[in-house]
C-alpha positions in Angstrom: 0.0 0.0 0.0 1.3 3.5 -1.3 0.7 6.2 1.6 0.4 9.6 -0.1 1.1 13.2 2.1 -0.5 16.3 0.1 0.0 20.1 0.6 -2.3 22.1 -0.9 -5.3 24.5 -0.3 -7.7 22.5 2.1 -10.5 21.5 -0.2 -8.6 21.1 -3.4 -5.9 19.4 -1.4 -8.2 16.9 0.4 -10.4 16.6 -3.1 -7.0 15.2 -4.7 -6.7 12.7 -2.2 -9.7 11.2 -2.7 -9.5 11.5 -6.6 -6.3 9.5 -6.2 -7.9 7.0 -3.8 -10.4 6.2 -6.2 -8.1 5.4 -9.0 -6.1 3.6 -6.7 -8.0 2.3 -4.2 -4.9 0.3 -2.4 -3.5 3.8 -1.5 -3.9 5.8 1.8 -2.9 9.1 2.8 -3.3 12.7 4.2 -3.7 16.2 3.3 -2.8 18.9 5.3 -2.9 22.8 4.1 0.1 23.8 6.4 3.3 23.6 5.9 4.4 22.8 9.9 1.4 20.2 9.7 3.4 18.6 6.8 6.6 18.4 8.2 4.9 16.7 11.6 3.1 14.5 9.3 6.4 13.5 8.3 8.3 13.3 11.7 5.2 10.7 12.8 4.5 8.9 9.4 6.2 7.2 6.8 5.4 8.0 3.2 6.2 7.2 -0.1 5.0 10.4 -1.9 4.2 14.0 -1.2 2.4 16.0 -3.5 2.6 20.2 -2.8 0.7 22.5 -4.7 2.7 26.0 -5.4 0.6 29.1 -6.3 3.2 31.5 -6.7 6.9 32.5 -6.2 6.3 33.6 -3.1 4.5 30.6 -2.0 5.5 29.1 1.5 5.0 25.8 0.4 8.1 26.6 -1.8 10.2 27.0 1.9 8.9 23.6 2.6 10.4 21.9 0.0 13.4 23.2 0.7 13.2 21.2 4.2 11.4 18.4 2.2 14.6 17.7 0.0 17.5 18.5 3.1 15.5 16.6 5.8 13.3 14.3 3.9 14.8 12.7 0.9 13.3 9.7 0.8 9.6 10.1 -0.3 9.1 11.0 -3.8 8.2 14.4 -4.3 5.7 16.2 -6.8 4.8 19.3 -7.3 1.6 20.7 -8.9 1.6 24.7 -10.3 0.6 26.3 -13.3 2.6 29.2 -12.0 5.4 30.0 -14.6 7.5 31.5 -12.2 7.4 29.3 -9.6 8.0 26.2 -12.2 11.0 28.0 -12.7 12.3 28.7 -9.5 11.7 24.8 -8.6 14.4 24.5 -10.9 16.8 25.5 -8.1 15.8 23.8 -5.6 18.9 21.1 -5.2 16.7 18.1 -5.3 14.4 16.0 -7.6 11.2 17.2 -8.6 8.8 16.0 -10.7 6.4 19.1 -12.0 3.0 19.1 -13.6 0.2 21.4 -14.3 -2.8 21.7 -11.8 -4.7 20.7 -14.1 -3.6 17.3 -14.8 -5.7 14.3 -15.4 -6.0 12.5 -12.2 -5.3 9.3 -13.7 -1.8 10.7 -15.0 -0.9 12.4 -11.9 -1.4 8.8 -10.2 0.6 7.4 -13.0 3.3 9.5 -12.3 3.1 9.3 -8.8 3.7 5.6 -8.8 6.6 6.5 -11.5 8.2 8.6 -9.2 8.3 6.2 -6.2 9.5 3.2 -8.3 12.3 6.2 -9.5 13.1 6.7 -5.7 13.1 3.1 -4.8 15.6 2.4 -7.5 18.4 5.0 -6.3 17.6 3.3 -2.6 19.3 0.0 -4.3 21.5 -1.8 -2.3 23.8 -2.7 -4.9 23.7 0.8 -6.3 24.8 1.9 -2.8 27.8 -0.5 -2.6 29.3 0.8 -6.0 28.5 4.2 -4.9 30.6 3.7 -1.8 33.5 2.4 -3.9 33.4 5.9 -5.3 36.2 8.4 -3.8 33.6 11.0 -4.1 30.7 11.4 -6.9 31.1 13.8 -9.2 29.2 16.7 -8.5 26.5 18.8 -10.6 28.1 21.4 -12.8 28.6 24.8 -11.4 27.8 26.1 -14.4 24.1 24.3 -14.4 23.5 25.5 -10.9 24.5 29.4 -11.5 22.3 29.4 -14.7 19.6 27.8 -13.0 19.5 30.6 -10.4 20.1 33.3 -13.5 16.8 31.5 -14.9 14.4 33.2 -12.3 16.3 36.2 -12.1 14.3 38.5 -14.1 16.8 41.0 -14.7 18.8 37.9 -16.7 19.3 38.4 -20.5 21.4 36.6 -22.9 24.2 38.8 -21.7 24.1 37.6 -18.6 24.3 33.6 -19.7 27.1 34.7 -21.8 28.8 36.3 -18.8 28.2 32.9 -16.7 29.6 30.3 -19.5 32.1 33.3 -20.4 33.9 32.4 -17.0 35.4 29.6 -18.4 36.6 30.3 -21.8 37.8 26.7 -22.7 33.4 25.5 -22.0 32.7 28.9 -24.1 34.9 27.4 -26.8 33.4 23.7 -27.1 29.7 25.3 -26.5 30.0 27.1 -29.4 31.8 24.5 -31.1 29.0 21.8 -30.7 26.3 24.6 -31.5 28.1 25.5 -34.9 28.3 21.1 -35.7 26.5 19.2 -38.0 24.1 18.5 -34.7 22.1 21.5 -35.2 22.4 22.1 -38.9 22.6 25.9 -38.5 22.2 27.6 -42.0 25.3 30.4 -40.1 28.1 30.4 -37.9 27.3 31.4 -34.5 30.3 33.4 -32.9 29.1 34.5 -29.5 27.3 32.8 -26.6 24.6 35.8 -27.0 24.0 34.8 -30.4 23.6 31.4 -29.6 21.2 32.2 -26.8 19.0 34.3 -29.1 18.8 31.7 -31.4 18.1 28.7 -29.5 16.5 29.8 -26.1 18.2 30.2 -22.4 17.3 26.6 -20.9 18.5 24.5 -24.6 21.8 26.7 -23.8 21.9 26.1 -20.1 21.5 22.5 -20.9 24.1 22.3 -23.5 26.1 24.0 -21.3 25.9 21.9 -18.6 26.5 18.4 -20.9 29.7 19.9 -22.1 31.1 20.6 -18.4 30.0 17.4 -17.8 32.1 15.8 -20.6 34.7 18.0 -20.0 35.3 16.8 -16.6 35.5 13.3 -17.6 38.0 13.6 -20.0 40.1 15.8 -17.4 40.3 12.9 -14.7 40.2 10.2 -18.0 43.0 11.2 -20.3 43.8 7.7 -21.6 40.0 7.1 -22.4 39.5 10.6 -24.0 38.5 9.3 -27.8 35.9 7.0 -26.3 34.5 9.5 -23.8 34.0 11.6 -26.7 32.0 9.0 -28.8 29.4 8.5 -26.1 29.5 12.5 -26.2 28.7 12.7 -29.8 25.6 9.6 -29.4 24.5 11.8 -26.4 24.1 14.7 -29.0 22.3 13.2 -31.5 20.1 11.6 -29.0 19.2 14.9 -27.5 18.4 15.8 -31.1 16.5 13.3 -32.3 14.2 13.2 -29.1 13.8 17.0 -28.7 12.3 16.7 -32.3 10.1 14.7 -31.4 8.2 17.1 -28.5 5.3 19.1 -29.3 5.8 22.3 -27.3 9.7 24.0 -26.0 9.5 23.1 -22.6 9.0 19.3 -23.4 12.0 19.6 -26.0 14.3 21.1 -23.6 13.4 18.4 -21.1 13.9 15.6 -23.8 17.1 17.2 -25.0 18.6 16.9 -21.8 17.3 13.8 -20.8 19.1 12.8 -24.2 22.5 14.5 -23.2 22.5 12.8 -20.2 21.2 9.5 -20.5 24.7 7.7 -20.6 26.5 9.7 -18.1 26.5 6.6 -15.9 29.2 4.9 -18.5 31.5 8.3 -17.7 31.1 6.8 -13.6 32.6 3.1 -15.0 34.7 4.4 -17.8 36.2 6.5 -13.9 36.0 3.1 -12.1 37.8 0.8 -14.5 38.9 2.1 -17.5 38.9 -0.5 -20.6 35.3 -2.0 -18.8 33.1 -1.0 -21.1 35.3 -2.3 -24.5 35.2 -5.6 -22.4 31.0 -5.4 -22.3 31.0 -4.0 -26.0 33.1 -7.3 -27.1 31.1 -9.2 -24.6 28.1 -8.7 -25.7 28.7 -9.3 -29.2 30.1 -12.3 -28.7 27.3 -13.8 -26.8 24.6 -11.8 -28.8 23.2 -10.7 -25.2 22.6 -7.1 -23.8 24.9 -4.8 -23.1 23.1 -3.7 -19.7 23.2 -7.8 -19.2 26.9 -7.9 -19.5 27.4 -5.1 -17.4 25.2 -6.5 -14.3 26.8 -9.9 -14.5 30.6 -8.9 -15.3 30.9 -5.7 -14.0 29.4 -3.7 -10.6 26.0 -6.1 -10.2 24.2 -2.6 -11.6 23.8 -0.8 -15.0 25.1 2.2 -16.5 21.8 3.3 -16.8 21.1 2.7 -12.8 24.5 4.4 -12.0 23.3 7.2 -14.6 20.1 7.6 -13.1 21.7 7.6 -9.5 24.5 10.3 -10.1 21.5 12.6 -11.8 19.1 12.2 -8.7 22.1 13.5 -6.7 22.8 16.6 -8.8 18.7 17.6 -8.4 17.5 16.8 -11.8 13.8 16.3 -12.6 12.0 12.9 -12.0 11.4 12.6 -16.2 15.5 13.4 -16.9 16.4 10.6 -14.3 13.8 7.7 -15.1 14.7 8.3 -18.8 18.6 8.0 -17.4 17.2 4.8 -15.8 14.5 2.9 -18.1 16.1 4.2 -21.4 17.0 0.3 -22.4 13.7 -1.4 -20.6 11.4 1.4 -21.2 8.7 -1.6 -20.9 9.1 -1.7 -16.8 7.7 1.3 -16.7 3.4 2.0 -16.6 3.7 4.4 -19.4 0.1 5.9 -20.2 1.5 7.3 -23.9 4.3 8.6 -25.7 6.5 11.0 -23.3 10.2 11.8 -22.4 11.2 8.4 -21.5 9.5 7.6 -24.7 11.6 9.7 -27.0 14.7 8.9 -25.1 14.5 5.5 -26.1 13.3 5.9 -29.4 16.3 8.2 -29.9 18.7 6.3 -28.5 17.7 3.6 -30.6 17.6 5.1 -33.9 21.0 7.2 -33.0 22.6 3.7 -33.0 20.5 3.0 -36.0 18.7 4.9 -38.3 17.2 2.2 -39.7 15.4 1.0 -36.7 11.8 1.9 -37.2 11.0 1.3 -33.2 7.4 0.1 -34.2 7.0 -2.5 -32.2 7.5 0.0 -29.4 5.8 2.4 -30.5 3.2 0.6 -30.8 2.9 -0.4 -26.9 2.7 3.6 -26.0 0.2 3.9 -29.0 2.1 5.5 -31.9 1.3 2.9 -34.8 3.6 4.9 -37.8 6.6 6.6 -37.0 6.0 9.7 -37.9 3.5 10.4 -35.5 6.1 10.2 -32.6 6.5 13.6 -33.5 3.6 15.0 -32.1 2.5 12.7 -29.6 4.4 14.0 -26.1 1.7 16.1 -24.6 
């Protein structure tokens, strides 16, 4: 039995509890309309999900997330708004959120719900925890993503000001630019300045870019000798991004996908850090057995996935619930209660087809109902 904590306005808060309990009858919970009554909910009960409901910037339900994530890290955590300004200073909180509109079907916010938790209860993994602690230290979420996250609900920021932040370090500048001026994006120009570059394709695709750059950067720093092959899963990471922020139907939903898509194989960068030459050894593995990759990795390597570690080093850097389950499922996107075609969705898809072109995904696409291809494009809603 799931027990679910919400924080809301009284009526609409306790109305959402019993919406949820009537699509999922197995579930229990509580609502509460003050912040101090949620956090003594939480010192008494267990639970495996809080929902909040944000109304503004200035909301103090924002204040208790903040003790949600430092003191309360193990529930999964949702938050409901269809604030723009608060959605976008949720995106500095230094913790995993999943976001969704008031609004949202009851039945898909229970979906997502049960997502999250089975998200949480996978970064709780014992045998994720071992490998962890074989880890020195993990390495930690880019500065560069965390000071143009708080630039992001700044309203004074401009694309001056994200040029000034990546402008710090003129060597991320320099590849930024670089990857924005590749065959990647198929610009018709040559984009010389950071400024430009945020003009032309928006603060958070920059931002994102930005931050998967740093992040390969970084690897290849501490990984000399495995340099040429960190920069292959760099360049799959890119078309991935591509191919699934394509395949969203409005900009926030791309920017999500895109980063979901740069990010989906950091967790190779973590065992590429742990044992250099490992992942050749899978490669040649697995294509000598004609078994899975992720197999190969679970029985030869850590007793985990590069997609578990993946998932696990992004829920400690505070990304979104969406960019870490795609981190997570993007191989078996099929353990997952998917209700239609959405960011875990397109990461697969894309990862798929960035390996292979060729691959039409159909039978796939089929379980998340998309029947032709083409209509992947406009089916994350």
């Amino acid at each position: 039995m799931q027990r679910i904590l919400i924080l809301g306005e009284r009526r609409s808060g306790l109305q959402r509890l019993l919406d949820l309990r009537a699509t999922r009858p197995e579930w229990d919970g509580t609502a509460v309309s003050d912040p101090k009554d949620a956090e003594r909910a939480l010192a008494n009960e267990q639970f495996d999900a809080v929902i909040t409901e944000v109304e503004s910037p200035n909301d103090d339900r924002l204040t208790f997330l903040d003790y949600l994530c430092a003191e309360r890290p193990e529930p999964a955590r949702l938050v409901m708004t269809n604030d723009r300004r608060s959605n976008e200073k949720l995106q500095t909180l230094k913790s995993s959120l999943g976001v969704l509109p008031n609004d949202t079907p009851i039945e898909s916010v229970a979906n997502l719900v049960e997502r999250s938790i089975d998200v949480s209860a996978l970064i709780r993994n014992n045998e994720l925890k071992t490998l962890v602690q074989r880890i020195e230290s993990l390495p930690p979420a880019p500065t560069v993503f965390r000071k143009l996250n708080q630039a992001l609900v700044d309203d004074r920021s401009d694309a001056a000001t994200v040029a000034s932040i990546i402008g710090e370090d003129p060597a991320l500048a320099g590849e930024v630019l670089r990857v924005v001026n590749s065959a990647a994006f198929g610009l018709r120009r040559e984009i010389t300045s950071i400024a430009e570059a945020v003009s032309l394709l928006g603060f958070v695709m920059v931002r994102n870019l930005a931050t998967s750059v740093s992040v390969y950067r970084a690897a290849q720093r501490t990984n000399r000798r495995s340099a040429l092959q960190i920069e292959r899963i760099q360049q799959h990471s890119l078309e991935t991004a591509r191919i699934a922020s394509s395949m969203a139907s409005n900009r926030i939903l791309a920017d999500e996908c895109y980063l979901a898509g740069l990010l989906h194989d950091v967790g190779k960068l973590v065992f590429i850090t742990l044992e250099p030459g490992f992942l050749e050894l899978v490669e040649s593995e697995a294509e000598r057995c004609q078994r899975p990759a992720t197999t190969i990795e679970r029985e030869y390597g850590f007793g985990v996935t590069h997609a578990e570690v993946g998932a696990y080093l992004l829920h400690t850097w505070g990304l979104p619930y969406p960019v870490i389950e795609a981190a997570a499922y993007h191989h078996h996107p099929e353990t997952v209660s998917q209700t239609g075609f959405d960011t875990l969705a397109a990461v697969h898809v894309a990862n798929r087809m960035a390996h292979d072109p060729d691959d039409p995904c159909d039978e796939y696409l089929a379980t998340v109902g998309v029947y032709r291809e083409a209509e992947a494009e406009s089916l994350i809603a």
